[in-house]
Every structure is written in structure tokens, then in C-alpha cells.
C-alpha positions in Angstrom: -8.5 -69.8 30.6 -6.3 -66.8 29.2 -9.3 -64.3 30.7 -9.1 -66.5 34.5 -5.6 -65.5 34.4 -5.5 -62.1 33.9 -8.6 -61.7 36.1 -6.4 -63.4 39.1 -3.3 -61.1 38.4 -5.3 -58.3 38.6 -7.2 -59.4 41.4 -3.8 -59.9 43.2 -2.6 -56.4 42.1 -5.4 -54.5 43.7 -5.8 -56.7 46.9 -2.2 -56.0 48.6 -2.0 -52.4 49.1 0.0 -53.1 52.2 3.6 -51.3 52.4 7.6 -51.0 52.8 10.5 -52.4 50.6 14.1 -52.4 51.2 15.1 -53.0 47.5 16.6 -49.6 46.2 16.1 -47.9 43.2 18.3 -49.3 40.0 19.0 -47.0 37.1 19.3 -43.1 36.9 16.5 -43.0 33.9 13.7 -43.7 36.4 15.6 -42.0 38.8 16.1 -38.7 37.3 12.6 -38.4 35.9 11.8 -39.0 39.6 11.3 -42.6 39.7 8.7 -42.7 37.8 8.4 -45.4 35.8 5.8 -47.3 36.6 3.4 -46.6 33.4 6.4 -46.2 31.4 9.4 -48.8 31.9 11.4 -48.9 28.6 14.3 -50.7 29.4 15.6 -53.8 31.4 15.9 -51.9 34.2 12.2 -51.4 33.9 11.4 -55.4 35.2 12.6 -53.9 38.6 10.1 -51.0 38.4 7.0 -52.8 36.5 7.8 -56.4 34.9 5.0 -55.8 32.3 7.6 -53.2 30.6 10.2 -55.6 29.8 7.6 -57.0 26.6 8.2 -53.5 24.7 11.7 -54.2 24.3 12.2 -54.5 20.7 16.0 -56.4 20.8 18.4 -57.2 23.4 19.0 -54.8 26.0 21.4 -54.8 28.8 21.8 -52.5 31.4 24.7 -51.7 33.9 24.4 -48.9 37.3 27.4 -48.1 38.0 26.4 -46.2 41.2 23.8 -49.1 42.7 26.4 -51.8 41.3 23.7 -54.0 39.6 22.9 -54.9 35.6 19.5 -56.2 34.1 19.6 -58.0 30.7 16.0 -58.2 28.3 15.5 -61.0 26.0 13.1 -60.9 23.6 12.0 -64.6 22.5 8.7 -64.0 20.7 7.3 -60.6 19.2 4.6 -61.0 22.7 6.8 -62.3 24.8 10.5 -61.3 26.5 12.6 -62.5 29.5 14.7 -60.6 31.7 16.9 -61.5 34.3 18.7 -59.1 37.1 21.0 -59.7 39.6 22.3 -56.3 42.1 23.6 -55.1 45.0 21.2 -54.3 47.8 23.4 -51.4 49.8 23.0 -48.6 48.2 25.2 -46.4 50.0 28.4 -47.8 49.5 30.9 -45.8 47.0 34.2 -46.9 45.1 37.3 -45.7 46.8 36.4 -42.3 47.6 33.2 -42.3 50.2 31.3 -39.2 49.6 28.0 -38.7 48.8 29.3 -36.4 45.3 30.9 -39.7 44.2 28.1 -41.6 41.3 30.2 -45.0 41.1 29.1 -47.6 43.7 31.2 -51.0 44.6 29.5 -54.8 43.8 29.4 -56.3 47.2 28.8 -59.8 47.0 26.8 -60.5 50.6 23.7 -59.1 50.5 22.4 -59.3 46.5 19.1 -60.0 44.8 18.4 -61.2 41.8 15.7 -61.4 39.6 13.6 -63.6 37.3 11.5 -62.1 34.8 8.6 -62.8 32.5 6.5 -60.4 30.3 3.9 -61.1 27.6 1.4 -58.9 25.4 -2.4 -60.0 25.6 -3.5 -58.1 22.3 -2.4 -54.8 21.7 -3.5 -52.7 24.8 -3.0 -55.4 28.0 0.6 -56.4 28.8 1.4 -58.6 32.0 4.4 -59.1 33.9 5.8 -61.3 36.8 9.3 -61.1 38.8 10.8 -63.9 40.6 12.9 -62.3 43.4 15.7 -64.6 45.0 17.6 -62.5 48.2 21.4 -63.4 49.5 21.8 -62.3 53.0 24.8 -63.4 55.0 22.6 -62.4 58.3 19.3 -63.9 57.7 17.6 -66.4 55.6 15.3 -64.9 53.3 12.6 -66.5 51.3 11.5 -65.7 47.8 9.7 -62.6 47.0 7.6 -61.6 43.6 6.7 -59.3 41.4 3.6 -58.7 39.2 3.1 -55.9 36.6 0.3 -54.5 33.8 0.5 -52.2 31.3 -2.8 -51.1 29.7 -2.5 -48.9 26.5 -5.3 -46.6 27.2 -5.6 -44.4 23.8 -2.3 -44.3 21.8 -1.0 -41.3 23.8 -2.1 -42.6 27.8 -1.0 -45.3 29.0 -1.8 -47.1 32.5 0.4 -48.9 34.6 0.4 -50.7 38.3 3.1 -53.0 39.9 3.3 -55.0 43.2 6.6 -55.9 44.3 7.9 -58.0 46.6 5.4 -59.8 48.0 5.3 -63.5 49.1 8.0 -63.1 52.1 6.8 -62.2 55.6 10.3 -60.6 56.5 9.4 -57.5 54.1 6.4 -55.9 53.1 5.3 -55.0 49.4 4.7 -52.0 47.5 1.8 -51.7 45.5 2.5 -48.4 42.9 -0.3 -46.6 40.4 1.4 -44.6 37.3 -0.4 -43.0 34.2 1.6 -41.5 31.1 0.5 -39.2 28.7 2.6 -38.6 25.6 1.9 -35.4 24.3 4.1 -35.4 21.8 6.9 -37.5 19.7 9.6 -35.4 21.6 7.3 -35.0 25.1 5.5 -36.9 27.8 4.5 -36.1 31.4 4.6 -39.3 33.9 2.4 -39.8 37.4 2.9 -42.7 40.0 1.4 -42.6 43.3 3.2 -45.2 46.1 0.0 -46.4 47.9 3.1 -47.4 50.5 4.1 -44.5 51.9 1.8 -42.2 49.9 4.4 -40.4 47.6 2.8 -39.0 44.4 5.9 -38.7 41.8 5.5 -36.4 38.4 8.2 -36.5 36.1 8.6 -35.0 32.5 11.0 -35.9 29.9 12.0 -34.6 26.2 13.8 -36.3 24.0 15.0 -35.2 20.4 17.3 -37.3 18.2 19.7 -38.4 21.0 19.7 -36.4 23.5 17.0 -37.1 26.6 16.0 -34.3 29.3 14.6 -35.3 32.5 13.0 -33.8 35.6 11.1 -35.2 38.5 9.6 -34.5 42.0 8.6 -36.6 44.5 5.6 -35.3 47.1 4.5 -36.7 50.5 0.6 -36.8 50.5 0.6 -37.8 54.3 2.2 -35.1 55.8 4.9 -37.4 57.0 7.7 -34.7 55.4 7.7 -31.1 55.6 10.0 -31.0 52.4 9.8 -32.0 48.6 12.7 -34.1 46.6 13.5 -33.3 43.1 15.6 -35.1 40.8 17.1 -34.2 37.0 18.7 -36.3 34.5 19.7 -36.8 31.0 20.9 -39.6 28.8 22.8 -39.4 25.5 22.7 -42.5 22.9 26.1 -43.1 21.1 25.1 -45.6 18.1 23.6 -48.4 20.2 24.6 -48.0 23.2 23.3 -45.0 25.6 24.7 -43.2 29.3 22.5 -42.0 31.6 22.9 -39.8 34.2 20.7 -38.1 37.4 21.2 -35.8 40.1 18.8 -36.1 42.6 18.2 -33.0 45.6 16.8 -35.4 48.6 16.8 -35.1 52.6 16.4 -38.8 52.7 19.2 -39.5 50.0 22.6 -40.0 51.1 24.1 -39.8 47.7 23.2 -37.5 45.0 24.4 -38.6 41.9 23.7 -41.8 39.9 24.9 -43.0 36.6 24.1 -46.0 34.2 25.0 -47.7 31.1 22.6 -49.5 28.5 23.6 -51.5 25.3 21.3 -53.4 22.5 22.2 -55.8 20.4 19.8 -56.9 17.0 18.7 -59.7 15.5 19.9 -61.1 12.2 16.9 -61.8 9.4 16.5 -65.1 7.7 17.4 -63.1 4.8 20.5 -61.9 6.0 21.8 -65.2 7.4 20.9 -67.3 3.5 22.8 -64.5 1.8 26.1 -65.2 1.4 26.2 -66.0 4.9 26.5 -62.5 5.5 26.0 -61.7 9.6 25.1 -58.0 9.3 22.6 -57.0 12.4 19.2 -55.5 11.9 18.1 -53.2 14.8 14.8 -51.8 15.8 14.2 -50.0 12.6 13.0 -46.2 12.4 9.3 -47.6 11.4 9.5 -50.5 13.7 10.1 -47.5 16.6 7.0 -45.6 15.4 4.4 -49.0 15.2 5.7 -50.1 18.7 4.5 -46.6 20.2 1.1 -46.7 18.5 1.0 -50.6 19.3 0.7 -51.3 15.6 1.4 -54.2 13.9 4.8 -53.7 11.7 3.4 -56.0 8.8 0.0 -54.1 9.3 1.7 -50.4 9.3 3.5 -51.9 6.2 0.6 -52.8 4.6 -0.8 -49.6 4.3 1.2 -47.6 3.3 2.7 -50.0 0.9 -0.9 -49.6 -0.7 -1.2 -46.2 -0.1 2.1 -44.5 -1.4 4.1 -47.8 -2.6 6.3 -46.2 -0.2 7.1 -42.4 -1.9 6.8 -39.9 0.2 6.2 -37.4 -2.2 3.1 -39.3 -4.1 0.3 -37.1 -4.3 -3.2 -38.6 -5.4 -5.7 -37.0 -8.0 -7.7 -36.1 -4.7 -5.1 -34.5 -3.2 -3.6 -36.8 -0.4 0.4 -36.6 0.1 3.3 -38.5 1.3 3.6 -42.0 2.7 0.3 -42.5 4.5 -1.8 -40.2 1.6 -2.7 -37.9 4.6 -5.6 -35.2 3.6 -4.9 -31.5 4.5 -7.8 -31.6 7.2 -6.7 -34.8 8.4 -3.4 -34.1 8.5 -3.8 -30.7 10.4 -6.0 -32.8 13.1 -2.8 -34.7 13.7 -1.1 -31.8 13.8 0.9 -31.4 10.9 1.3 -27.7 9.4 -0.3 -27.4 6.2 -1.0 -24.7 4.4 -4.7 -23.7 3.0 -4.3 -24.1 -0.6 -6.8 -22.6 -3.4 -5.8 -26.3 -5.2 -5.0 -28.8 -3.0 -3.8 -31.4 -5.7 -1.5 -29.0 -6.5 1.1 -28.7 -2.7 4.0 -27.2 -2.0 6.9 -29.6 -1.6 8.6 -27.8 0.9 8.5 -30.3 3.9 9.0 -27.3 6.1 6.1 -25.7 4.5 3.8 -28.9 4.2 4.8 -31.0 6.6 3.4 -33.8 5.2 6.6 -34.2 2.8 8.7 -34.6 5.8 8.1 -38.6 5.8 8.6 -39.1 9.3 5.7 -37.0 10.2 3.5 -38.3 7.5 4.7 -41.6 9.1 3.8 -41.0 12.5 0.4 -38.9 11.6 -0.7 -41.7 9.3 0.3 -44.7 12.5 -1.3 -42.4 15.1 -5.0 -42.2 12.4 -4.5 -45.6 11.8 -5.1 -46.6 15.6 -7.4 -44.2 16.1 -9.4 -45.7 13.7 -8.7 -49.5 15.1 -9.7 -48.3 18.7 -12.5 -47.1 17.5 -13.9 -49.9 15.7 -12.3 -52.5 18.3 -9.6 -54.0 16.5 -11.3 -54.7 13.7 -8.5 -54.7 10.7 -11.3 -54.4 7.9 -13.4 -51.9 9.5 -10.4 -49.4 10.9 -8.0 -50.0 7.4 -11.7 -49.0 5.7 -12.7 -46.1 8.1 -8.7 -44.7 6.9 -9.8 -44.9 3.5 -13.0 -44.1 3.1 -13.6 -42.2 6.6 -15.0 -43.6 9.7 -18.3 -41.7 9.2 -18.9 -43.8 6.4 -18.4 -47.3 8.2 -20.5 -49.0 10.1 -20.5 -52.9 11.3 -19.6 -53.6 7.8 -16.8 -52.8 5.1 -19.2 -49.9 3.0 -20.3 -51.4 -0.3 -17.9 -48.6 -2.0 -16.0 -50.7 -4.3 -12.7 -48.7 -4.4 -12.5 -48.7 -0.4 -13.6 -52.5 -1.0 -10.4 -53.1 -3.1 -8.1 -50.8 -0.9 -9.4 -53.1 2.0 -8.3 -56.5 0.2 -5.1 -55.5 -1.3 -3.8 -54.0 2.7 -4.9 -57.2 3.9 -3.5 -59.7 1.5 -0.2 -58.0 2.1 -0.3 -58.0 5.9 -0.6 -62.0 5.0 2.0 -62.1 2.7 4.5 -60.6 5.2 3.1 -62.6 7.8 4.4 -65.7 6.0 7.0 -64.0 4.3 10.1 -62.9 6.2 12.2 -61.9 3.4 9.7 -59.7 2.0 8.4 -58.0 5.0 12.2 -56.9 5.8 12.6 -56.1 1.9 10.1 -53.8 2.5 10.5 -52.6 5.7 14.2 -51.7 4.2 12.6 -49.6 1.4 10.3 -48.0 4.2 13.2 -47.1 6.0 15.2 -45.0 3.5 12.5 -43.5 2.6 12.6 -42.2 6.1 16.1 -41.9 6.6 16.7 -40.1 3.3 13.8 -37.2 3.3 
């Protein structure tokens, strides 16, 4: 039944590449990286541009444009399933008191709105789907309701693909059926596509991002020859603890106003833990290790797992073989993921220098050892045993079984009755994934 369902979405998906939409573009994220966030939605604002999106949200997020007038709020319910709901203003060229086109703050009108309905749930770890529920205010005209479908298909840990068709269902507007592909090439880089089958616009937009400052750039292309001209847009967002501004300028012949600004906040969840001791109500946000399996769509209790087994979470252990830090990365292996490591006469003997080795900086033994980790699950299909045995031993040593090597045998049992354990074991996946964390923070 599951498989009949995603069939028909996707069946729905490609089937209505017909054209136009009057609802305007929310947030100046997608906007400054120029409006491309199709493949790559990443907040609650992201149900408007692909529903599918809003399941990556790790906690409660709720956004506010203060230039469209309009907020979206993302509710996480299940760890593969969230709910959103929007509600906005459909004129977007209305300002606040001064009425120029230099002026980023936009008024709430309250006679011609939309708002929005989400769902989004993960099938497995590479297929997420997503639906909108559109309901339109119009003083003028009745308007019926209008949809929204969304997928997200996590190509290879770096590409992901994404399509969205939006509001389809009334006969008083047409929908827009949008293509997007995203490439991250690296923790603090990725290059964005989408192609508007509508009015044939192909959109590229790049953004870096380091600690907590985001850069963003975009332009927008007509394929059809309808325009002579080319739009571009830039942005940038700053987070301050957990909240973050955003902010766009956008250089458009079409655009009346140039310069858009938003507002996001998250809020965490409190742990069973937390809430038994002492009735103490700290919150728990989407952890540093928590951040780093969500973008190689990796279990947390499986990342935990290993390297819980590996290192016992020390990121300076160092094997008799040679293998360092948290994820007991090889220098070979490690250099393939592109840590710098130097060629040593001895290997079991490194330098500590995390500048030097890089796999002492925990963080990038972290991410190195979560980006082999799914290499090694894509390649075997899922698989747990195989992939957590193709890390240990090596994948040219696995085949359709676990190898009869009785120390990869071992490794293979001890990750997996942990991954159980903090499957039914709250308190000690977070005691854990707290000792994970500093080990992070701290190095």
C-alpha cells in the first residue's frame, strides 16, 4: 500500500507541468540564493517552496517575513514525520509607512491571505514526501482550495533531488510544477539548480556557510527568450544563539521591491531524562552530532553506535593499527574523504596536531567517519551488518554476507546491540550523545 502511494504522488508530480501562480515568494533565504530551494528547503518557510523539506526539521522552527508579511511554523511530531502550518499576505508590494521600493518591511493586510496546511514524512532514508493544503481569502472572488505536493530523494549523501507542484486543484489559477538538484560540495559549500517548467526559468544559486554566518548568491535565467535581461539576487543570514535574521537584495526588472528581510526562531525538546531529574526543564536542541547524521541521513543511535565502539568516544584514541580519533579513520581513508594527513614512516605513531592531522580535529573525524559510514550503507543497500562490516573490515572484503573474520564479526554485534539499546533506551542514547558532544565542542 505504502509503494501505491508514493507511485500516485509521483505520478501526479510529473503529469501537471502546466503553468502560472500568483502566490509570491516567502522568505529572503530562498530568495537571496535565487529562489532556489526546491532540492534544498531547510526551514518552515521551505513547506511553501517544497512540503517534502519541512521533515528535516530537527525541532520547532518558526519563521516571520517581515517584508511579504507572512510566518510559517514546523512541528516535528515523530523523528519521520513533521507538520507545518502558514498563514501570509498575498500582496507583495505593499510597504510599512514609507512606500518605496528601498523599504524591506511589508504591512499584514488582512483581505486577501493564504494559508497553509502542511504534512511531510520520510519513507527510509533517501525518499521524503510532502503535501500542502492551500486555503485563499479573497474579498473579490471565491476561491477554492489549492494543493501542494513535494519529494525529496537523497541521491548520494552530497546530491540531492527535489520536485514540487504547487497549487493545483483550483481552476481560477494554474500550478507550477519546479525540478531542483543540490550538490553539497563541501560542509561550508553547496551549489543549488531549479528549473520552473512554468515559465521556463532555470535558477542557480550558491551558498557558504561557516560557524554563523551564511553567504548567498543567486540568478535567475529565461530559457524561452521571453526576457532579454538576467535577475540576480544576494543574501546572508546571521544566527544569534537560536534564533537567526536573514536578509536579500535582489537586482530584478520584474521586481518592484528590492530588499527583503526575515526572522527564524527554534525551540527544543526536553528529554525524558531531563524532565525525571529533579524536574529540571533545561531544553535540548539539535545537537552538533545530531546536525552532522541528519546531513548524511544517518541514524543518530546508529552514528552513536559506532563510534561509541570504535573510539568509546576519544578523539584522540589511536589503535595498534594505526586508526585515529572518533571514527578510527585510516590515513588512506581519511585522505579519500579529504582530511589532510600527513605520510608518516610509522603511522601508529601521529602527530597530534589537529591542524597537522586533521583527524584529531573531532568534528572532521566526525563528519569523514558519517560521510564513509553511508557510503558504505548505499553501497550495500541499507544493509546495517553489511555497511557497519564493510567500515571495519573494508567493503572489498564483504560480500552478501558478514565475512567469517571473527574480530569484524564481534565489531558487527557489539555496534548493533548498542544501536538497540539506545533504541529502547532514551536516557542512555542522550547520555551518550552528551559525551559525543563535548567531545566535539571541547577539541
Amino acid at each position: 500500500m505504502r509503494k501505491y502511494w508514493i507511485s500516485f504522488l509521483i505520478w501526479i508530480l510529473l503529469t501537471n507541468l502546466v503553468s502560472g501562480s500568483r502566490r509570491p515568494q516567502v522568505g529572503a533565504k530562498p530568495i537571496g540564493l535565487g529562489s532556489v530551494f526546491i532540492s534544498n528547503p531547510e526551514d518552515a518557510f521551505g513547506a511553501l517552496w517544497n512540503p517534502a523539506g519541512l521533515v528535516n526539521l530537527g525541532k520547532i522552527t518558526f519563521d516571520y517575513d517581515l517584508s511579504q508579511g507572512g510566518f510559517s511554523v514546523g512541528l516535528p511530531i515523530l523523528p519521520s514525520l513533521t507538520l507545518g502550518t502558514s498563514f501570509f499576505d498575498l500582496n507583495s508590494t505593499d510597504r510599512f509607512i514609507i512606500d518605496q521600493a528601498t523599504n524591506p518591511i511589508g504591512t499584514f493586510g488582512s483581505d486577501n491571505n493564504q494559508v497553509v496546511f502542511s504534512l511531510a514524512s520520510k519513507f527510509g532514508p533517501r525518499l521524503s514526501l510532502g503535501a500542502n493544503l492551500n486555503l485563499t481569502k479573497n474579498t473579490q472572488e471565491r476561491q477554492l482550495p489549492s494543493y501542494d505536493l513535494g519529494i525529496l530523494i537523497n541521491a548520494t549523501p552530497s546530491i540531492r533531488l527535489g520536485a514540487s507542484l504547487r497549487e493545483f486543484g483550483d481552476k481560477s489559477r494554474e500550478p507550477v510544477f519546479d525540478l531542483g538538484m543540490t550538490w553539497r560540495a563541501h560542509r561550508y559549500f553547496q551549489l543549488s539548480n531549479a528549473l520552473d517548467t512554468t515559465t521556463w526559468r532555470f535558477r542557480v544559486g550558491t551558498e557558504l556557510s561557516f560557524r554563523r554566518l551564511s553567504l548567498r548568491y543567486g540568478s535567475i535565467f529565461h530559457l524561452d527568450g521571453s526576457r532579454n535581461w538576467s535577475a540576480w539576487s544576494a543574501g546572508s543570514s546571521i544566527q544569534i544563539n537560536s534564533s537567526e535574521i536573514s536578509y536579500a537584495y535582489v537586482e530584478d526588472q520584474e521586481r518592484e521591491n528590492r530588499h527583503f528581510i526575515s526572522v527564524s526562531f527554534t525551540l527544543g525538546f526536553p528529554t525524558d531524562n531531563e524532565t525525571n531529574n529533579d524536574n529540571k526543564q533545561k531544553i535540548i536542541r539539535a545537537s552538533h552530532a545530531e546536525t552532522i547524521a541528519n546531513q548524511y541521513n544517518l541514524e543518530i543511535e546508529l552514528l552513536l553506535s559506532m563510534i561509541k565502539v570504535e573510539s568509546a568516544f576519544k578523539p584522540d584514541a589511536i589503535s595498534k593499527s594505526g586508526a585515529v580519533g572518533l571514527g578510527q579513520l585510516m590515513p588512506p581513508t581519511a585522505r579519500d574523504l579529504g582530511l589532510r594527513v600527513p605520510d608518516y614512516e610509522n603511522i601508529t605513531q601521529p602527530n597530534h596536531n589537529s591542524k597537522i592531522d586533521e583527524r584529531f580535529n573531532a568534528r572532521k573525524n566526525l563528519e569523514g567517519a558519517s560521510r564513509y559510514l553511508r557510503m558504505m550503507l548505499d553501497r550495500y543497500h541499507n544493509n546495517y551488518a553489511l555497511g557497519i562490516s564493510a567500515y571495519n573490515a573494508g567493503p572489498g572484503r564483504v560480500g552478501e554476507n558478514v565475512p567469517s573474520i571473527r574480530e569484524t564479526e564481534r565489531h558487527v554485534g557489539k555496534v548493533l546491540n548498542y544501536y538497540y539499546q539506545y533504541k529502547s533506551k532514551p536516557d542512555l542514547k542522550n547520555q551518550d550523545l552528551l559525551k559525543l558532544n563535548q567531545a566535539i565542542k571541547f577539541r
